[in-house]
C-alpha positions as CSV (number, residue, x, y, z in Angstrom):
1,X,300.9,132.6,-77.7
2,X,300.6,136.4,-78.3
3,X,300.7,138.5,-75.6
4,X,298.5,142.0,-75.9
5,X,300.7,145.1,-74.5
6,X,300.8,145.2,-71.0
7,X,300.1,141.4,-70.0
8,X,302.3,139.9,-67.7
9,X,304.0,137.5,-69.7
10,X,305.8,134.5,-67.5
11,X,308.1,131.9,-69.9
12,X,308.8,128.5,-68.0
13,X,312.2,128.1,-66.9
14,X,313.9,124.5,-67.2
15,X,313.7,124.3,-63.7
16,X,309.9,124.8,-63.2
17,X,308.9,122.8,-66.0
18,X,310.8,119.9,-64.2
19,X,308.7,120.5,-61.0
20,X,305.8,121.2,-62.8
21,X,306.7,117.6,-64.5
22,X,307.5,116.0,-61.1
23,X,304.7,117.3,-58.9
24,X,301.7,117.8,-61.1
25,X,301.7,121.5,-59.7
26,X,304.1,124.8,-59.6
27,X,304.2,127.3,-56.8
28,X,304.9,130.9,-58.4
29,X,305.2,132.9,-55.2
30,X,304.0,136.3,-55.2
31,X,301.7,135.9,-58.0
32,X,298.9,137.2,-56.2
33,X,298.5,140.2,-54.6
34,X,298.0,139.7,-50.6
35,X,294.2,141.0,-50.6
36,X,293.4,138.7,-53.4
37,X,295.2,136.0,-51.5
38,X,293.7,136.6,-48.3
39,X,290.3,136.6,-50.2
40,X,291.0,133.2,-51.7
41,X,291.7,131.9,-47.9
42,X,288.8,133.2,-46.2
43,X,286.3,131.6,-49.0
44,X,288.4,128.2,-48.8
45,X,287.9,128.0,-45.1
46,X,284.4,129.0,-45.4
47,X,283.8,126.4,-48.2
48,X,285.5,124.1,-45.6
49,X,283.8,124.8,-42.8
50,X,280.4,124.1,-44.6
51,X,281.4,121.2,-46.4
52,X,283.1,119.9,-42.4
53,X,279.6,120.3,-41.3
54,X,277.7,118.3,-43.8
55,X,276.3,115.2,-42.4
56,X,277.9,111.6,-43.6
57,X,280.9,113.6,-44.1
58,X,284.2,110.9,-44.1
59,X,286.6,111.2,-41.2
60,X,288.7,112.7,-42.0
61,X,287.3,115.0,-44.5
62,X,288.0,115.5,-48.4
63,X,287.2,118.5,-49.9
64,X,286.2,117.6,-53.2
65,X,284.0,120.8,-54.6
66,X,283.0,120.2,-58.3
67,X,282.5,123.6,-60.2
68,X,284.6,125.6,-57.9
69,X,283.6,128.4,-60.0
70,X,280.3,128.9,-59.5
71,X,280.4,128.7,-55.5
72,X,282.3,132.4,-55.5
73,X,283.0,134.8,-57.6
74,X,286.8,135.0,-56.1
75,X,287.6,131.8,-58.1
76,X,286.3,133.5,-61.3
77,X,288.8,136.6,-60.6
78,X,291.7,133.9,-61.2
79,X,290.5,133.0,-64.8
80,X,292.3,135.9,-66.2
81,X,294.6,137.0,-63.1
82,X,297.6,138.0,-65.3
């Protein structure tokens, strides 16, 4: 992949590939700037909150939100977060 000047380019070390392998997931901390971050948490507890309140909810509660996207426009600023 061909990165355009100025983009944030982050190659996979050995290590985080293994995790990544592993776990299904990698944490990059710091990635995201804290007022982004704290954006992302206030939505996801909001999203929680109304899906907690929903009736025939399961005890306890999985948050399972199909098309994540279109529910805030915070998710749609991590499409191309660099």
């Amino acid at each position: 992949m061909d990165a355009a000047p100025g983009d944030a380019v982050h190659l996979l070390t050995d290590d985080e590939r293994d995790r990544f392998e592993a776990d299904g997931y990698l944490l990059l901390r710091g990635t995201l700037e804290p007022d982004l971050l704290a954006r992302i948490g206030a939505v996801a507890d909001r999203l929680d909150d109304e899906f907690r309140a929903q009736p025939g909810v399961p005890r306890p509660p999985v948050l399972t939100l199909p098309d994540l996207l279109t529910l805030d426009d915070v998710f749609v600023a991590l499409l191309d977060h660099p």
